[in-house]
N, C-alpha and C positions, 0 to 999 in steps of 0.2 A: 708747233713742232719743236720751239727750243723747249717749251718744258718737257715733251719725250725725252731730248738732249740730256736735259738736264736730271731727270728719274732714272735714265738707264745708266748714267756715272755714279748715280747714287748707288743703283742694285748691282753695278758692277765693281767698287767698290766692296761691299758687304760680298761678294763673290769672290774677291781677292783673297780677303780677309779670312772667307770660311777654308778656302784652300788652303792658305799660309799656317790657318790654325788644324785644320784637317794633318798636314804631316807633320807638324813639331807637336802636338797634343803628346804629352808626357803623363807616365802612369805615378803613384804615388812617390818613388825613388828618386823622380823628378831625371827618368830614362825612358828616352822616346817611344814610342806605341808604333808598333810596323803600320804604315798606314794602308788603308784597305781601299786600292784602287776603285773601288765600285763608289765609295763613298765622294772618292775625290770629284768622281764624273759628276757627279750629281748636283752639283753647283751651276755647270755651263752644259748639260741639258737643261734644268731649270728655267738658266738666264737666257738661253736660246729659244723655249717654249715662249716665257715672257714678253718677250721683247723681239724675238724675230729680228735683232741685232746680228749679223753676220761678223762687222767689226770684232764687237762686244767681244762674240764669241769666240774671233780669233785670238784676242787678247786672254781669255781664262782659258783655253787650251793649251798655248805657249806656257802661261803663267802655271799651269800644273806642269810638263814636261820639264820648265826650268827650275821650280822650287823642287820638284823630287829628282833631277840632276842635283839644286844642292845641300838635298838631302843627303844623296849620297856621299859624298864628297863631306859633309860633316862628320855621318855616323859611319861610313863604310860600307864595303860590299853590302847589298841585299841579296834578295833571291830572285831565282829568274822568272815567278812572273809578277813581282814586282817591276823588273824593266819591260815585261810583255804589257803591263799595263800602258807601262809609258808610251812604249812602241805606238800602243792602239792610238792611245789619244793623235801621238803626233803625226800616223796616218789621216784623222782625220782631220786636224788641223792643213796639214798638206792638202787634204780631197774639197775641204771647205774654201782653202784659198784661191785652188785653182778654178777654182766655179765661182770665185769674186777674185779677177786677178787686179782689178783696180785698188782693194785695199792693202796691196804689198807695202805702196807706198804710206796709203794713210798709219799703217800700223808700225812703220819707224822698222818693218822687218830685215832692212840692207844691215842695220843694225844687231840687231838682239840676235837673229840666227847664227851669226860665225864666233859670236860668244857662248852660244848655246854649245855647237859644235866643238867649240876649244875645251869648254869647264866636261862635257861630257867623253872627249876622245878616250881618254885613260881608262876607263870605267866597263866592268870586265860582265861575262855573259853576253858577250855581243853588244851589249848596249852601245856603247861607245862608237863601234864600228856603222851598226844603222843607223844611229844620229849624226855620224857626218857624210853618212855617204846620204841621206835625206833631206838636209841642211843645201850639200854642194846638187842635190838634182833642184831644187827649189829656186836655189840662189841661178842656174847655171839655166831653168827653165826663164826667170825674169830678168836675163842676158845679167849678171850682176857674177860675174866670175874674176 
């Protein structure tokens, strides 16, 4: 079992990484490429198919919702479904936790959520507003208010 442990940080990892590279990916001009939410998904269904990691899973879902929060926050408003992507993801990040509500804690989430919620509040098309009112039902579902 610890070498599962230890394969799934591997592919989680390389799943990190495809993400991080998925929305800064720059065109010749060496200016960003709108990134194509479908593509993003595609990493932690992947790693979800693979590994049947729930953790895993909850980790590159956040890990997209946050890195394309601070996408925006680098380059600027995008477009609205741009943050419908995000939205979707972090529904199912939400629908995934609360169906493993033991890994709130393994996943450091008392943490990373109200940072997510802060870097995102500003952030216009409604985004900002679903992400904290999502953030505080999560946080306020795992009594952490």
């Amino acid at each position: 079992m610890a070498n599962d442990g230890q394969r799934y940080e591997v592919l989680l990892d390389k799943y990190r990484q495809l993400i991080e590279e998925s929305f800064f990916k720059t065109d010749n001009w060496g200016m960003p490429d709108l990134p194509n939410m479908l593509v993003l998904a595609r990493p932690v269904s992947d790693y979800r198919q693979l590994t049947g990691d729930a953790l895993g899973t909850l980790e590159l879902m956040l890990t997209v919702v946050e890195t394309g929060t601070r996408f925006t926050d680098q380059y600027g408003d995008i477009d609205e479904p741009f943050y419908e992507g995000l939205e979707l993801m972090l529904d199912d990040f939400r629908d995934l936790l609360l169906a493993n509500p033991h890994l709130y804690e393994a996943g450091d989430l008392s943490l990373r959520l109200p940072r997510l919620a802060q870097a995102a509040g500003w952030m216009g098309w409604g985004y900002g507003d679903y992400v904290t009112e999502q953030v505080s039902k999560i946080m306020h579902h795992f009594g952490d208010v």
